[in-house]
N, C-alpha and C positions, 0 to 999 in steps of 0.2 A: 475464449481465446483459443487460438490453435494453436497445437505443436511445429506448423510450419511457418513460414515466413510468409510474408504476404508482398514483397518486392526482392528483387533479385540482389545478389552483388554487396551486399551489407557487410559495411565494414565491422569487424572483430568486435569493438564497442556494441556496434547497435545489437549483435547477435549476440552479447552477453547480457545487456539490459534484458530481449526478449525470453531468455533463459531464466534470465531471475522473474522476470514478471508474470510468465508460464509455470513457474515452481511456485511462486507468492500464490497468485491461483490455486492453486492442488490444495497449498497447505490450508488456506482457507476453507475451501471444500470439506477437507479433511478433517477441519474444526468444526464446523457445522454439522457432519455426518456422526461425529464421535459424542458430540453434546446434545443432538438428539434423541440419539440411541439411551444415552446415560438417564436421559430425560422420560423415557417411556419405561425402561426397565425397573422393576420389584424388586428386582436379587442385588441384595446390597453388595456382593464381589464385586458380581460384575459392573455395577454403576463405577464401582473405586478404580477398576481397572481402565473404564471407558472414559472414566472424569482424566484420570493419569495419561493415556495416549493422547487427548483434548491437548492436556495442559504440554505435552512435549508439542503437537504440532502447532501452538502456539510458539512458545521457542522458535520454533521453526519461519514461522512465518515471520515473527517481529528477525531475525539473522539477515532475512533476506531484506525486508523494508528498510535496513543499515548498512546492506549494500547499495540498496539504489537509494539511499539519501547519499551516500560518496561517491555514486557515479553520475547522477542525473540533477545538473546546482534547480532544479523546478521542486522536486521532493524537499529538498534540503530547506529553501526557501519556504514552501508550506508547513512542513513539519517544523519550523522554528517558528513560523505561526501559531498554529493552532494546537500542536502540540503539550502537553503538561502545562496549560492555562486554568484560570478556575471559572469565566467569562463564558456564557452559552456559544457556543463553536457558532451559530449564526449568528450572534452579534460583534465576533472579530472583526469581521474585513466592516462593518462600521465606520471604522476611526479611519479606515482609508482604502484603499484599492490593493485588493492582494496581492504580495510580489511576484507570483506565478499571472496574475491576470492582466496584467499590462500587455505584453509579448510585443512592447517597444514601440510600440500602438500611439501612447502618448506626445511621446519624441518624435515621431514624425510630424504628428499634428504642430507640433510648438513651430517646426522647421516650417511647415507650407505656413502659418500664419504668420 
């Protein structure tokens, strides 16, 4: 993802979703890069130190995914999915079509037939 825009003119919302979703990135990165590290290192400090910044830019990352679950109703709607279930994540949408995956797709069909 870039740090710039990819269409002009975006209103305030779409340039704050984009912000949070360019920081959501980082912080993941940043999780991956820190539990690597922790993962190759001997020196039991420094594993503690690198497991600790891991476990803050987790923090970090889940802050931001609870901002765009209340700004974006698509997150919200998956995350109350899939989220904190005990069900293999591929056998949810099973029982029926996920609320993100319609995109009203449905509703039209009913209308033309």
């Amino acid at each position: 993802m870039s740090s710039g825009y990819n269409e002009q003119d975006l209103s305030a919302d779409a340039r704050n979703v984009h912000r949070a979703l360019a920081s959501f990135q980082e912080e993941l990165e940043a999780i991956d890069y820190y539990n690597q590290r922790a993962d190759r290192t001997d020196d039991a400090a420094l594993k503690a130190i690198l497991l600790h910044n891991r476990d803050e830019e987790i923090e970090h990352a889940t802050m931001l995914h609870e901002y765009l679950r209340r700004r974006v109703s698509t997150f919200d709607a998956a995350m109350k999915q899939y989220l904190f279930t005990t069900k293999p994540v591929t056998e949810i949408e099973a029982g029926g079509a996920s609320p993100a995956s319609d995109l009203g797709i449905a509703s039209l069909k009913a209308k033309a037939d």
